[in-house]
C-alpha positions as CSV (number, residue, x, y, z in Angstrom):
1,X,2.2,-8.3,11.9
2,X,4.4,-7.1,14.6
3,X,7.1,-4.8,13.7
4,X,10.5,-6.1,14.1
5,X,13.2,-4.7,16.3
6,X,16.4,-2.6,14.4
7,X,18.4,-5.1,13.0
8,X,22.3,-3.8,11.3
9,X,21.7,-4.4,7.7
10,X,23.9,-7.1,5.8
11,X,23.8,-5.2,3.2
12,X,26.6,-2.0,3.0
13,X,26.7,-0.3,0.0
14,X,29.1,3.1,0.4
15,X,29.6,5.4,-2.2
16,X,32.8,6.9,-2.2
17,X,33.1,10.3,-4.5
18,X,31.9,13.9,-3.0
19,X,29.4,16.1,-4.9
20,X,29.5,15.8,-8.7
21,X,30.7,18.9,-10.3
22,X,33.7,19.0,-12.3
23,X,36.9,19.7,-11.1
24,X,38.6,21.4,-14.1
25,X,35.5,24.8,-13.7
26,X,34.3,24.1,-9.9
27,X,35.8,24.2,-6.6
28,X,36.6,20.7,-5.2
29,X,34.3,18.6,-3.4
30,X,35.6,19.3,0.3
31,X,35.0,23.4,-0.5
32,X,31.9,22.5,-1.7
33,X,30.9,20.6,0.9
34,X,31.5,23.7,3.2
35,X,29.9,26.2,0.8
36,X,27.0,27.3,2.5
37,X,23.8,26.8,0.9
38,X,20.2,28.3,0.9
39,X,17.7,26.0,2.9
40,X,14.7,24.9,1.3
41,X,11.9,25.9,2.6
42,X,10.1,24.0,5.4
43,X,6.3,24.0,6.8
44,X,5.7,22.1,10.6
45,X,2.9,20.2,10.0
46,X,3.1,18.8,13.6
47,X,5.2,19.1,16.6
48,X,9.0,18.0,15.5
49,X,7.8,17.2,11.8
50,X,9.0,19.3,9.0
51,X,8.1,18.9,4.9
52,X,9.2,20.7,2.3
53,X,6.5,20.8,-0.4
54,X,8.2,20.9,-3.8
55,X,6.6,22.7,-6.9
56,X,4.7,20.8,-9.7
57,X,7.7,20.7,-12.2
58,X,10.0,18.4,-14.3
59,X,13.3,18.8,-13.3
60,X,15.5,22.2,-14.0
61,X,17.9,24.3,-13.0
62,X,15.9,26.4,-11.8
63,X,14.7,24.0,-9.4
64,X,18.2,22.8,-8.2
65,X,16.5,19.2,-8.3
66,X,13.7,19.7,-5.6
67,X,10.7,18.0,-7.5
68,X,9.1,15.8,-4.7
69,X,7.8,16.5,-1.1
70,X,11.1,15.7,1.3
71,X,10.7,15.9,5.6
72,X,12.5,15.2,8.6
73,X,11.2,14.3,12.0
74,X,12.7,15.3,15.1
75,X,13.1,13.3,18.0
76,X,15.0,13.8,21.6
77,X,18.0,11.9,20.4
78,X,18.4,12.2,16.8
79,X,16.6,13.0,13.4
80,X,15.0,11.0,10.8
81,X,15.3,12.5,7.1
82,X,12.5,11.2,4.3
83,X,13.7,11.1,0.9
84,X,16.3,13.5,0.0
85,X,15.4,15.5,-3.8
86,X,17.4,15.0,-7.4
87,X,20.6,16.6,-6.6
88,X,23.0,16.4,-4.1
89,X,22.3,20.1,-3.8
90,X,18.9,19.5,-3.3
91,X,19.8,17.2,-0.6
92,X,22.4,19.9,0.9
93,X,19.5,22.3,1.0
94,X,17.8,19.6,3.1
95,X,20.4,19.3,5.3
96,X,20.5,23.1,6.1
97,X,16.9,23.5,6.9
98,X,17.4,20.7,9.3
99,X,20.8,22.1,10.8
100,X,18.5,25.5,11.4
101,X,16.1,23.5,13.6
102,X,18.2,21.4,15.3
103,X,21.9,20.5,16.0
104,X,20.9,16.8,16.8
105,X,22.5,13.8,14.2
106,X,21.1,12.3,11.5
107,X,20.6,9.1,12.3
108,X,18.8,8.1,9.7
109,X,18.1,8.7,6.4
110,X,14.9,6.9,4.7
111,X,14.4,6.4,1.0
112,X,10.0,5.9,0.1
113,X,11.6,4.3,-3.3
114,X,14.4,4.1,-5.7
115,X,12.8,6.9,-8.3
116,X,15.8,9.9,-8.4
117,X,13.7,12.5,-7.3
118,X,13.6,11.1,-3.7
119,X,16.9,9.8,-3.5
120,X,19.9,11.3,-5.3
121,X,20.0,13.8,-2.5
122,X,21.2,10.9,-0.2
123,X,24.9,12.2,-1.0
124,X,24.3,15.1,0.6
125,X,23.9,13.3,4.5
126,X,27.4,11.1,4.1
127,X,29.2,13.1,6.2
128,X,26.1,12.5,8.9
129,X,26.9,8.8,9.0
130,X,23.2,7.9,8.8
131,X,21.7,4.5,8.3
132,X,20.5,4.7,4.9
133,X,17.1,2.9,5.1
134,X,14.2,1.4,2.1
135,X,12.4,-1.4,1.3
136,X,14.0,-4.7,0.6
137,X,14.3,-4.7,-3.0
138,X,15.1,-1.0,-3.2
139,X,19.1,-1.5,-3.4
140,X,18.1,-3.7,-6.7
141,X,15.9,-1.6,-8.2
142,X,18.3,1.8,-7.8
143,X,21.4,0.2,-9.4
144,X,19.7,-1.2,-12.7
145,X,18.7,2.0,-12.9
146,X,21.3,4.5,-11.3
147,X,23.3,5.3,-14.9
148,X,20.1,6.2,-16.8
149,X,19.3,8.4,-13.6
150,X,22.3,10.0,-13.5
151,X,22.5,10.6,-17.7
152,X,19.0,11.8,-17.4
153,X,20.4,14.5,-14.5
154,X,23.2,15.7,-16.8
155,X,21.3,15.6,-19.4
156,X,18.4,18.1,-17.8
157,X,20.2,19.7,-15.7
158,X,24.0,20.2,-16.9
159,X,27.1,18.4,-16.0
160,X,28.1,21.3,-12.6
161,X,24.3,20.3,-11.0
162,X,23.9,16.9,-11.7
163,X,24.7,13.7,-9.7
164,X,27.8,11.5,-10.2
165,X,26.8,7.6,-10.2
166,X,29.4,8.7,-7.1
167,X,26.5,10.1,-5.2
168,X,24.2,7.0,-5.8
169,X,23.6,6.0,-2.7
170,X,22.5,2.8,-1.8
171,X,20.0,1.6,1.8
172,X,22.2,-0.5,3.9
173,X,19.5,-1.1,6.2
174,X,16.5,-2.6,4.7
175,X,13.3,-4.4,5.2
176,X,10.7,-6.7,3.4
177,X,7.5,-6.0,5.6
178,X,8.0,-3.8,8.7
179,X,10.8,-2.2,10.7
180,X,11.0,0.4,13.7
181,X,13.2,2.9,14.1
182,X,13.9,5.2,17.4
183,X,15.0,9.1,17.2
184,X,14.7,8.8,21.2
185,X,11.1,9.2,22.8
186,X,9.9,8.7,19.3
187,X,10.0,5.3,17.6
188,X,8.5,5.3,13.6
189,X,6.9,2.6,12.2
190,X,8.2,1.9,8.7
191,X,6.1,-0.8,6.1
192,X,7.4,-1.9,3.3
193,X,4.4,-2.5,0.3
194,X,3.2,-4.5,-2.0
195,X,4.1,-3.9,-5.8
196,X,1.8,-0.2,-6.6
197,X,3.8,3.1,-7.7
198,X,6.9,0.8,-7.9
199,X,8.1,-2.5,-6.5
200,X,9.6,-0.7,-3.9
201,X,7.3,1.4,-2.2
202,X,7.7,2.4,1.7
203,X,5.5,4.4,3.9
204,X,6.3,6.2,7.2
205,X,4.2,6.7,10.4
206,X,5.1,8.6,13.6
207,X,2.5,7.5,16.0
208,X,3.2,10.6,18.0
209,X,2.0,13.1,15.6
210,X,-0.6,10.7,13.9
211,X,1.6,11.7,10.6
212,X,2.0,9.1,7.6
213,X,4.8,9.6,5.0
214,X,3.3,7.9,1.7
215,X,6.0,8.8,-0.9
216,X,4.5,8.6,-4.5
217,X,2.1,5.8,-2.9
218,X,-0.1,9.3,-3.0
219,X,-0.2,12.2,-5.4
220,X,-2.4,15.5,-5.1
221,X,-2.5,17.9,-7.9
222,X,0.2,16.3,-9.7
223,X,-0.7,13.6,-11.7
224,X,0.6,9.9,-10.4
225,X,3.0,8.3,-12.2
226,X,2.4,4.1,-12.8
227,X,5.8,2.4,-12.2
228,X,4.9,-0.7,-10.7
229,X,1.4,-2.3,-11.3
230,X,-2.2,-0.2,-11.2
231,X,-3.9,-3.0,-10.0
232,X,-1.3,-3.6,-7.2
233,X,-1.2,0.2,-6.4
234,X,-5.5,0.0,-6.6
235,X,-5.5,-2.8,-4.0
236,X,-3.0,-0.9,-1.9
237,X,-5.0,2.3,-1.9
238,X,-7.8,0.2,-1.1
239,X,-6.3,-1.1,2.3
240,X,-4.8,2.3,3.1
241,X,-7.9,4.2,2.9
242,X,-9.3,2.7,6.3
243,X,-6.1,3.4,8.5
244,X,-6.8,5.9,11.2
245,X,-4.0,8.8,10.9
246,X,-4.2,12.4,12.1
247,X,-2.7,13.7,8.4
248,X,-0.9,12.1,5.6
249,X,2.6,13.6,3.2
250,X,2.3,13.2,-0.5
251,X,4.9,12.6,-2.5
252,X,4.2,15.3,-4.7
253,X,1.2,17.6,-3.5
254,X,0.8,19.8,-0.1
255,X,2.8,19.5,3.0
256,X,0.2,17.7,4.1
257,X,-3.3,16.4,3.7
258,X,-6.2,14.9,5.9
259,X,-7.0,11.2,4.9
260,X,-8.6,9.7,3.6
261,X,-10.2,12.4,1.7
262,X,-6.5,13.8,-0.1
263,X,-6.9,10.0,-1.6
264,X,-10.2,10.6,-3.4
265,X,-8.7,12.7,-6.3
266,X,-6.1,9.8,-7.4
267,X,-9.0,7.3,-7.3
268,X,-11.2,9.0,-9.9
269,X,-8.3,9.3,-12.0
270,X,-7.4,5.7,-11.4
271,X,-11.4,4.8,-12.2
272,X,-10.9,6.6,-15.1
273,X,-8.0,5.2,-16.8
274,X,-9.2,1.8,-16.0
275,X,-12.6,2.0,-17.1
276,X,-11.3,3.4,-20.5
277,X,-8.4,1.0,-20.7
278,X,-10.8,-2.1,-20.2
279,X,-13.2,-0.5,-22.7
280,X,-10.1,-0.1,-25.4
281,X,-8.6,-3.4,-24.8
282,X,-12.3,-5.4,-25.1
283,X,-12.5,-3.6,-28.4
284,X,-9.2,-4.3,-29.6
285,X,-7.6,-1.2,-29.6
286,X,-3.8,-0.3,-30.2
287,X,-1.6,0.5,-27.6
288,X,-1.3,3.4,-29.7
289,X,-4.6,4.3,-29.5
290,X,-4.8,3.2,-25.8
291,X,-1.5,5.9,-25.5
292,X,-3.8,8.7,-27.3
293,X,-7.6,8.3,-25.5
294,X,-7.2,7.0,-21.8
295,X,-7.7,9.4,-19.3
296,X,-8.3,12.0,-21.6
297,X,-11.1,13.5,-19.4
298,X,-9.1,14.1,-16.6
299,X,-6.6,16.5,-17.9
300,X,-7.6,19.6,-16.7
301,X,-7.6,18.2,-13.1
302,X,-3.7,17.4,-12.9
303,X,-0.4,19.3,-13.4
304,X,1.8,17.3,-15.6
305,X,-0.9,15.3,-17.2
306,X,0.6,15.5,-20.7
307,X,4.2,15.1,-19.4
308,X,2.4,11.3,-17.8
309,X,-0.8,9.7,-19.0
310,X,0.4,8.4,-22.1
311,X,2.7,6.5,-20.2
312,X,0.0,5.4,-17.5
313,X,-2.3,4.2,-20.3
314,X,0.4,2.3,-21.9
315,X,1.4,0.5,-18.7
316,X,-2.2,-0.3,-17.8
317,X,-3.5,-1.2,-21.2
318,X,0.0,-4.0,-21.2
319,X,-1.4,-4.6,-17.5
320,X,-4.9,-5.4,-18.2
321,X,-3.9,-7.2,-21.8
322,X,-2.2,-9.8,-19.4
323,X,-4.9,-10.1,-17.2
């Protein structure tokens, strides 16, 4: 299919409220806006394209909300930013690791899906006036869930770090199969996919550098997280693997990872979990059950496994019940 031209969005969601820490013990939002911040810490993994590789952790303080891999890519005219952390801090820190590269605008600011780590940073560019970009049903998917997102912040992280549903910040640009986008001298080729880690999945390739952003399409080290369909995310992977690129960007994992071969630990762990499912639902197992013996065997090969496979095995055991 051939990708279609940048179209304004008819969709223009603006969110209103500065960074969400409390008045009453906190400076106000404008002196916070201009309190300088530390960047986070950025690796070029090819000429112009910049990733911050974020540690394997659940969210903390300690962390300031910088759980998943973020980037930006440079062009002649502008920059693109690629997903933006937990925190409006975390997205600040983004911002300041792009101002020390390059003075050139933001013009856009692309979401990979709606999940918070990857996108309640997006507060953090308003004052850029990007186009907030994502897939098509990525606005939907971000308000059912923005409040339990933004409880779950406060909730891990303290009221003075946390987002405000304020800082929810939905695409006004969107697209339901493909969409290119110019920094000047550099176009990037945007796709969105079928139903896998979510419904909402969008992956990101600058031709120039041979680079492809996959978001949580791809994890390495940490163990994936099943939001969407296995099946669907399977079939995806499947597709994926033969595409010729120079390197790929994890959503959680390195900066970045030759392909397809930084797929191949994700697949045995898929194999694994459905293999065992299938097994457990053919002899009439409990969800329970499903919950307590799926995947098993590949725990010592992932960070977070306990924090995630229970839930993995639940939503594929419901999956392949309905099959």
């Amino acid at each position: 299919m051939m990708a279609r031209p940048f179209r304004f969005p008819r969709v223009a969601v603006r969110v209103l409220a500065a960074a969400g820490l409390l008045a009453a013990v906190a400076p106000s939002a404008p002196a916070l806006a201009e309190t300088p911040v530390e960047p986070l810490p950025v690796t070029e993994i090819a000429p112009g394209v910049f990733v911050h590789q974020a540690p394997y952790q659940l969210i903390t303080p300690a962390n300031d909300g910088a759980i998943s891999n973020m980037g930006f890519i440079v062009g002649d005219e502008a920059v693109a930013v690629i997903d933006t952390g937990n925190t409006p801090l975390a997205g600040r820190r983004l911002l300041a690791a792009v101002r020390a590269r390059t003075q050139l605008p933001v013009r856009y600011v692309i979401n990979t899906h709606m999940h918070p780590d990857h996108t309640l940073g997006n507060a953090a560019f308003r004052d850029e006036k990007p186009r907030f970009v994502g897939h098509a049903k990525l606005p939907r998917a971000l308000a059912a869930r923005a409040a339990s997102y933004v409880d779950a912040a406060k909730r891990d992280l303290g009221p003075e770090l946390a987002p405000t549903r304020d800082d929810v910040i939905l695409p006004d640009t969107t697209t339901p199969d493909r969409l290119t986008l110019d920094l000047g001298g550099r176009p990037l080729e945007l796709e969105a996919e079928p139903t896998a880690h979510t419904d909402n999945d969008l992956t990101v390739f600058d031709p120039k550098t041979g680079t492809w952003f996959l978001g949580d399409l791809l994890f390495i080290g940490h163990l994936p997280s099943i939001d969407g369909s296995l099946e669907g995310w399977v079939k995806v992977m499947a597709r994926a693997r033969g595409r010729a690129v120079a390197r790929v960007v994890p959503g959680h994992g390195p900066a970045s990872a030759p392909w397809p071969q930084a797929l191949e630990p994700q697949q045995r762990y898929f194999d694994r979990l459905r293999a065992d499912v299938a097994a457990l639902v053919a002899k009439g197992a409990s969800l329970r059950e499903a919950s307590e013996k799926a995947g098993l065997s590949e725990r010592d090969g992932w960070a977070l496994f306990d924090e995630f496979n229970a839930r993995n095995a639940i939503a594929a055991f419901t999956e392949e019940e309905w099959r």
